[in-house]
N, C-alpha and C positions, 0 to 999 in steps of 0.2 A: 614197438607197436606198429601197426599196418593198418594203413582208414585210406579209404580211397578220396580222392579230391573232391568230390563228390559231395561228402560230408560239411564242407565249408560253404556249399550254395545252397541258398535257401528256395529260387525259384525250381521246381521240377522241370519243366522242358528246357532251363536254361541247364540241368544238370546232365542232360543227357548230351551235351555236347561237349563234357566231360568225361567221357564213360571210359572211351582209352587209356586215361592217365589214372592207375594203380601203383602209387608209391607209397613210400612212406616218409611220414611228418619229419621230416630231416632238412641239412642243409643242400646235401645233394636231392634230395627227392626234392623237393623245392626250386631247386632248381633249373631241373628238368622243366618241370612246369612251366618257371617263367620264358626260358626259351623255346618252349614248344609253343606258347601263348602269344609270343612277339614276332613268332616264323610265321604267324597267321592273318598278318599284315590288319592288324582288328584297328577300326575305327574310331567305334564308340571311347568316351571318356568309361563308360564302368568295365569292359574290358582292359583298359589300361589301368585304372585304378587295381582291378583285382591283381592284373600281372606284379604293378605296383607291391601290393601287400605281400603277397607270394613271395617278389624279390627280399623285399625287408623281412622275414621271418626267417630266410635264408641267412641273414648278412648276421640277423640278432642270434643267431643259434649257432654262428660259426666264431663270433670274436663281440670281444668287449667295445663302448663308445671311445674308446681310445685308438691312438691312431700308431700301429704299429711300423708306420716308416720311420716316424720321431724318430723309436731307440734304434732300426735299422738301419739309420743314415747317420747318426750322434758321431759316427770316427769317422766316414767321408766327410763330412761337414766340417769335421773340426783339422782335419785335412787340408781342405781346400779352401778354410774360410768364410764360408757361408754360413749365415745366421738368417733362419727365419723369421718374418717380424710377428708380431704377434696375430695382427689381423690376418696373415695369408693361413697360419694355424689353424686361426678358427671358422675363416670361408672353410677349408677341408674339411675340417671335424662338422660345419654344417650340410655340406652337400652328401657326405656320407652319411653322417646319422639323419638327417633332418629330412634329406630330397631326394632321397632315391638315385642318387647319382643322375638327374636331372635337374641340370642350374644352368642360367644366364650369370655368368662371371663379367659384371660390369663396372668393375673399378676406374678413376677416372686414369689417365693416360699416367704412366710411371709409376702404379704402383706395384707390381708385378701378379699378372693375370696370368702370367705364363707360369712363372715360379707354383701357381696357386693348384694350375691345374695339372703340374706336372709331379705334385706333391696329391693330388687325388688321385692320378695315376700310379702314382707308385703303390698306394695305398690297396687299390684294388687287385692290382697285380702280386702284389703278396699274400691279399687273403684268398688266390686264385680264382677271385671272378670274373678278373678279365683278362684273356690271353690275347685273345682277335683285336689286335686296336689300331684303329685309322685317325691320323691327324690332314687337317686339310686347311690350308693356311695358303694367303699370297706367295707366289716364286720365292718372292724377294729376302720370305722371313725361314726357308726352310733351312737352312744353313745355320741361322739363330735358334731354333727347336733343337737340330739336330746335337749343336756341343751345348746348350740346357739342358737335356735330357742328361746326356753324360757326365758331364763336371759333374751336375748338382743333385742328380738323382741317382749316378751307376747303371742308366737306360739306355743299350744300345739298340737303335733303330735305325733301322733301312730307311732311303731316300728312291723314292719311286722314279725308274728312269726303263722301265721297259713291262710293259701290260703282264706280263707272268712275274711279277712283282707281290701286283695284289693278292694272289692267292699263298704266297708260299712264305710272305715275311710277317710274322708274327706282330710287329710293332712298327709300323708305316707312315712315312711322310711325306704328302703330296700336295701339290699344287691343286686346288683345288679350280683353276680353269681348264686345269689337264683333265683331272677327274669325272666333270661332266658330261664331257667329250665323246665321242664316237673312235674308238674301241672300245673305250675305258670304261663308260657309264653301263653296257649291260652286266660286264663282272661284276664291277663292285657291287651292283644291286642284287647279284646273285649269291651274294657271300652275309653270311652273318657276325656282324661286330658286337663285340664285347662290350666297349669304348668308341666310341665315334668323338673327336674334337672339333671344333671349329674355331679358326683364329680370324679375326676380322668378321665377327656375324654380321655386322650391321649390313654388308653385302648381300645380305639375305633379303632384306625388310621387302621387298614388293614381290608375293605369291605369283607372279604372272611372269618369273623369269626361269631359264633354261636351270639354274645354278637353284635358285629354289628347287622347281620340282625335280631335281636329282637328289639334292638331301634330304627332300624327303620321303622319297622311295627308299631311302638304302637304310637298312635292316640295323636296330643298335638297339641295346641292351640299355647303356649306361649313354649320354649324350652332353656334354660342356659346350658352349656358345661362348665364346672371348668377344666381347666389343666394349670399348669406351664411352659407347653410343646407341644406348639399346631406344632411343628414341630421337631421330634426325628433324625431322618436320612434319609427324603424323601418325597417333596414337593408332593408328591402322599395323603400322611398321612392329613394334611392341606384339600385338595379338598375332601378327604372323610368326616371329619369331618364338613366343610360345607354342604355339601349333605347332613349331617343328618337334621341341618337344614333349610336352605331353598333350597330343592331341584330342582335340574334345573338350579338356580344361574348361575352357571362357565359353563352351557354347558357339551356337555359328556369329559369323559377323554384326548382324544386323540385330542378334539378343543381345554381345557387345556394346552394342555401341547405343541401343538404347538406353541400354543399364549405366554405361558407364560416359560415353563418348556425348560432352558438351558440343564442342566445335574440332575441328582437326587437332588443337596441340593442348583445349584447355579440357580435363578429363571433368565428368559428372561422378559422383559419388566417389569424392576420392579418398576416403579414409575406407571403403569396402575394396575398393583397388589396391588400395597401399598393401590389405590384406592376402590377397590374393599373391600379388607379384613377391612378397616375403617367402611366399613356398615356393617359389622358383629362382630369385632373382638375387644377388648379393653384389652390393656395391659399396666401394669402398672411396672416401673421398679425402683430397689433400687438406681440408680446413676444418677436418673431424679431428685431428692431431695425431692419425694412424700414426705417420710415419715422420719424423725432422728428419727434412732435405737441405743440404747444404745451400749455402747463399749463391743466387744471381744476383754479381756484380756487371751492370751495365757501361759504358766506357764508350761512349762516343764522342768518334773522331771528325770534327768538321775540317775538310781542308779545300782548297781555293785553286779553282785550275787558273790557267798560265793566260795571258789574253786571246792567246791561237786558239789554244782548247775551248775557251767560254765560247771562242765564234764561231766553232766548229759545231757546239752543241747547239746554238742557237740558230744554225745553219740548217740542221738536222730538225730542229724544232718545227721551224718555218717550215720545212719541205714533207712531214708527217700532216701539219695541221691544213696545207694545200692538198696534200692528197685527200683527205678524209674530208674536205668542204666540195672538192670536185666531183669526187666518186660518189658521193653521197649514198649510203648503205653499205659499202664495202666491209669486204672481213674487216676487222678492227685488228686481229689478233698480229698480222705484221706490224699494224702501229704500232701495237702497246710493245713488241720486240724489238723494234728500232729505238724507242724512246727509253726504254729499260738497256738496251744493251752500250747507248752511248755513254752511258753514266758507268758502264764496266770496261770496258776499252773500246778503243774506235777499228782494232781488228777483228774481233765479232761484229761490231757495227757493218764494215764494208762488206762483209762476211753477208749478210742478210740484205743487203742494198744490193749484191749481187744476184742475188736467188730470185730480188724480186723484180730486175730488170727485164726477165721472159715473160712478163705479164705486164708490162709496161705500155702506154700507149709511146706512138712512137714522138708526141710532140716532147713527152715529159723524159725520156733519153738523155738529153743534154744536161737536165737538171742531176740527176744521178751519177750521169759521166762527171757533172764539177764535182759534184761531191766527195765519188770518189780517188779523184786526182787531189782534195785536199785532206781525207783522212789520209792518204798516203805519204804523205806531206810532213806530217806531224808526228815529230821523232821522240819527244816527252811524251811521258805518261803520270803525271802528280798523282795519279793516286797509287802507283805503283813505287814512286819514293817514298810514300808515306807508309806504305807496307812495307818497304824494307826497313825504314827508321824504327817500326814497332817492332817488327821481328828482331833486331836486334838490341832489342830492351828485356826477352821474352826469354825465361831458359828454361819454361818447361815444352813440354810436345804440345804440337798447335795443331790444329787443322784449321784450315782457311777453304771457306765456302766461295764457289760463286755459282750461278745461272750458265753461264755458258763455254761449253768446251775451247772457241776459242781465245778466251779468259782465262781459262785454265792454263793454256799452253804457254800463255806472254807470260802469267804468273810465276809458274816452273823456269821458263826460260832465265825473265831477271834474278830469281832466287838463287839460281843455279849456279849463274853469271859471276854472283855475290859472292861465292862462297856456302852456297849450302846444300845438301843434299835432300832432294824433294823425292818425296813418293805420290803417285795419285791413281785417283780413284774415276771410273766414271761408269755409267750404267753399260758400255759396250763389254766390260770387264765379264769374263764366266764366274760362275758362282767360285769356282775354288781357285780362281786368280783371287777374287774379294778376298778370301778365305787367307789367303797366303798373304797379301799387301796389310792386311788388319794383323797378323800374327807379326809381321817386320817391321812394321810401324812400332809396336806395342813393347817390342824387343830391342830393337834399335834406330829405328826412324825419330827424327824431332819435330819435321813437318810434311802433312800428308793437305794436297791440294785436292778437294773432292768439289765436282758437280751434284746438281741437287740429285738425279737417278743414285749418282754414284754411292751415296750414303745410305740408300732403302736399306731398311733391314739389318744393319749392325750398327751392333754398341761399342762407344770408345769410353767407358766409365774411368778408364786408366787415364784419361785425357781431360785437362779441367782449364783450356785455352782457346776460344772459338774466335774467330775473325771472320764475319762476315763483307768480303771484299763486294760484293753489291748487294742490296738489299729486294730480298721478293716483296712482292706489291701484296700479296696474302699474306694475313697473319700468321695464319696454319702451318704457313711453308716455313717462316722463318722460326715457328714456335716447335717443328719437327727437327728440324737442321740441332736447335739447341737441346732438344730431345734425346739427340745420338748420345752426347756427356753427359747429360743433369738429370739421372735419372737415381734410382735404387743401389746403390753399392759406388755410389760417388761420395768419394770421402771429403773432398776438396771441395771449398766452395769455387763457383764456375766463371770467368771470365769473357765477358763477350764484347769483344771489340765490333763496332758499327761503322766502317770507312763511307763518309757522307759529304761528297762533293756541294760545294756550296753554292746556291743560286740557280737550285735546280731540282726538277723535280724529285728526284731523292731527296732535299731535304725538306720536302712536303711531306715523303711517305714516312720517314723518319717521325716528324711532328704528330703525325695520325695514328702511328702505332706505337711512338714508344711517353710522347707527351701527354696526347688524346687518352685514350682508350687506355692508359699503362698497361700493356696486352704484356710485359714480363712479369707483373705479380697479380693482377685484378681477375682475369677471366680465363688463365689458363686449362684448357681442359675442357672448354665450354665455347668454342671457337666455331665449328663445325655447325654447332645448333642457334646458336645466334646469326650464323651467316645464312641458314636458311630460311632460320625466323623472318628477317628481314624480308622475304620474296622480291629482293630486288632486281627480277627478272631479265638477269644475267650474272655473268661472273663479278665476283669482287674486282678482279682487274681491270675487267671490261667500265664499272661505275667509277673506277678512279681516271680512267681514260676519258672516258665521256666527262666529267669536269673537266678537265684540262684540257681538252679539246677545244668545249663550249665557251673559256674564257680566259681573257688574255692577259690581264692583269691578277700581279699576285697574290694581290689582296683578295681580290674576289674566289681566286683557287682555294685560298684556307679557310674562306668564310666555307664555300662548301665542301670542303673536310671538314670542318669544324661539325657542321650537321651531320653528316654522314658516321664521322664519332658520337654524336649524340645520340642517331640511333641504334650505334652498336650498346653503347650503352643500357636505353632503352629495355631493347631489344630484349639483354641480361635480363634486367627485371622484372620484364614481364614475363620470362621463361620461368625464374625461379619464383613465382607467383604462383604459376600453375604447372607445366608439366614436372619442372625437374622437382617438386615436393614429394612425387611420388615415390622416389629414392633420393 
């Protein structure tokens, strides 16, 4: 049968700006439509809506609500060992049937967003409605896309590494700071996507940046949003990220926020909210009982430096907290490095007392010169006996974490020294050096020494032994480092060693993050939006510096940890009061 599209609008003048489109009621004539409909860059929410309808009559006329990668993948799967849990199943089966292939995939951290949307990907690509597909993700994670796709899907895609890329590779993955950029941003705007993905959306949330308004100019059919974080510190954040995709949705800002927006993070009308974001949004949480994850076992080690060393650090202490009362305003960010890296070795220490001699008045010269004529002094390292004393209690594969490259290297040195053969990682590494170090580790390495950069972006699930040989002063940082193991497809439960020099401030931060706040089982996943809740108008590190700075006894240090965990605490409860009810 033959009815021109025409026939589905009911207003006249809006009909004639149909008149072109002569097809028929099919999956392909339907089709047509909706990409002729989406090349015409329409604003309105009832132009979307109708492209919308168009697309789903298309999807319902060509295939059942069932999801044909299931059986398509059933012998790779059973191959390679991959089982999908049930929740990433039924995220697909709703973004397909339910959302038009327009969803915020917002599960919290570890339960696989990627698996999810690489599993809608599949999907659509074998009911052939989407050929043209662009993935755009941090540098860091393109390498992690790249072997997902393949193991777990059979998806080979291109990695975007020269502008005649975008037009000619069917299934693409790119850095999305490359991608907004100048060559890049007029192509890709000029190409029409089947599939557009986005990894890390929360990147997105403020409409007045370059990386905003690039995605959303560029042309997609079908759009996925990946964040852990579809709301950071402002239900503003939320309604942009929708507008990327289906715009017009919520109306403009200010009908928003009348309707819905109480204050920045507590929503008004939030059970007609809750409803709205259902048709878009699917979030999946670790204390719903989606998924049992193996146990974090915590294991901290306090150990006692030597009496050179205490004076060493107490030397350093004194000469931090005179800088910062003389200079009065100064960056902070050398202190809180000086004072963080003494407690990891005193050859990063000197290391940075060096860099910051060029900036030095010339009175304060001498104090720096002793200094560093007594780190150099100092031939023990107690906490590096104590890491070889565990290493050699340990016989599965380790990775040992630290902060600073030149930590890393004494690390390697004495292991090496010992008897053992170290691999390591750091962020100067090229992507397929990482590639190749994470493949030899996994094959035959027992310990891989990785800096914080050097870990972005790969999973060591094969690995269920973590040593954190200094500890970051954020949560984040250290609840990411434990990330790389303890995630989806860890069989083991996970081991985390905490090496915590005593009578110092490590084991302040220790007390605040693992005693305080139990940040290994209480608020995982919820760290980022607590830490902004607070508006403690500056960095987390920066507020643990400033205590420490301001007082000199250590009692009064823990009293104000003590608060400082109070109101991370807080902080929790008041989120999950009001914004995070809304998913």
């Amino acid at each position: 049968m033959r009815q021109t599209f025409t026939n589905l609008v009911n207003d006249e003048q809006e009909a004639e700006l149909y008149q072109p489109y002569q097809v028929e009621i099919s999956a392909r004539g339907f089709q047509l439509i909706v990409n002729e409909l989406r090349k015409k860059r329409f604003d309105t929410w009832d132009w979307f809506s109708l492209a919308e309808q168009g697309d789903q009559l298309a999807l319902n006329q060509q295939q059942s609500s069932e999801l044909l990668a299931l059986e398509y993948l059933k012998e790779r799967w059973q191959q390679t060992g991959v089982v999908p849990y049930p929740h990433q199943i039924q995220t697909a089966q709703r973004v397909v049937n339910e959302m038009q292939g327009q969803a915020i995939l917002a599960d919290e951290v570890g339960l696989g967003k990627t698996i999810e949307a690489g599993l809608i990907l599949k999907e659509y690509h074998l009911r052939g409605l989407a050929k043209k597909i662009l993935i755009l993700t941090p540098a860091s994670l393109l390498w992690q896309w790249y072997h997902e796709l393949y193991e777990k899907f059979g998806i080979i895609a291109g990695i975007q590494r020269t502008e005649w890329d975008w037009e000619y590779a069917d299934i693409l993955i790119a850095s999305l700071d490359t991608a907004k950029r100048e060559p890049h941003a007029p192509i890709i705007t000029s190409i029409h996507y089947d599939l557009l993905i986005i990894d890390e959306a929360h990147k997105l949330k403020n409409s007045n940046t370059q990386a905003y308004r690039f995605v959303n100019s560029v042309q997609k059919k079908y759009c996925l949003m990946l964040t852990a974080t579809p709301i950071q510190n402002d239900l503003k954040e939320l309604y942009n990220l929708i507008g990327l995709i289906k715009p017009g949705q919520l109306g403009s800002y200010r009908s928003f926020k009348e309707r819905f927006v109480e204050d920045k993070r507590t929503p008004k009308n939030p059970q007609d909210l809750r409803q709205l974001l259902d048709q878009i949004m699917i979030r999946n949480r670790r204390d719903e009982g989606t998924v049992q994850f193996t146990q974090r076992l915590v294991h901290p080690i306090v150990l006692s430096l030597t009496p050179r060393e205490q004076q060493i650090y107490e030397q350093v202490t004194t000469f931090v907290k005179y800088i910062s009362q003389r200079k009065g305003g100064i960056n902070i960010l050398p202190l809180i490095t000086l004072q963080r890296e003494v407690c990891s070795s005193f050859l990063a220490t000197a290391l940075t007392l060096e860099k910051m001699m060029s900036n030095m008045e010339q009175d304060d010269l001498p104090m720096v010169a002793g200094l560093l004529k007594d780190l150099a002094e100092v031939k023990q390292n107690s906490k590096c006996d104590a890491l070889e004393k565990l290493v050699a209690g340990l016989q599965d594969k380790i990775i040992i974490f630290t902060e600073y490259k030149a930590s890393q290297e004494y690390i390697r040195y004495r292991l090496e020294k010992a008897g053992y053969h170290t691999l390591a990682f750091d962020g100067t590494l090229s992507r397929g050096k990482k590639q190749w170090i994470r493949y030899m580790f996994q094959k035959e390495g027992q310990i891989l020494v990785s800096t914080e950069s050097g870990g972005e972006g790969l999973n060591f699930q094969f690995c269920n032994q973590v040593i954190n040989f200094d500890l970051p002063w954020n949560p984040m940082r250290l609840e990411q480092r434990i990330g790389r193991v303890h995630r989806l497809g860890q069989a083991r439960d996970v081991h985390i060693y905490n090496l915590i020099t005593k009578d110092t401030i490590e084991e302040h931060i220790m007390y605040l993050l693992h005693q305080k706040i139990n940040m290994f089982e209480s608020i995982i996943g919820e760290l980022d939006a607590i830490l902004l809740h607070l508006k403690l108008g500056r960095s987390f590190e920066s507020e643990i510096m400033e205590i420490f700075l301001a007082h000199q006894e250590q009692k009064q240090i823990r009293e104000k940890l003590d608060l400082l965990g109070e109101q991370i605490l807080q902080g929790q409860e008041q989120i999950k009061a009001t914004t995070w009810d809304l998913y």
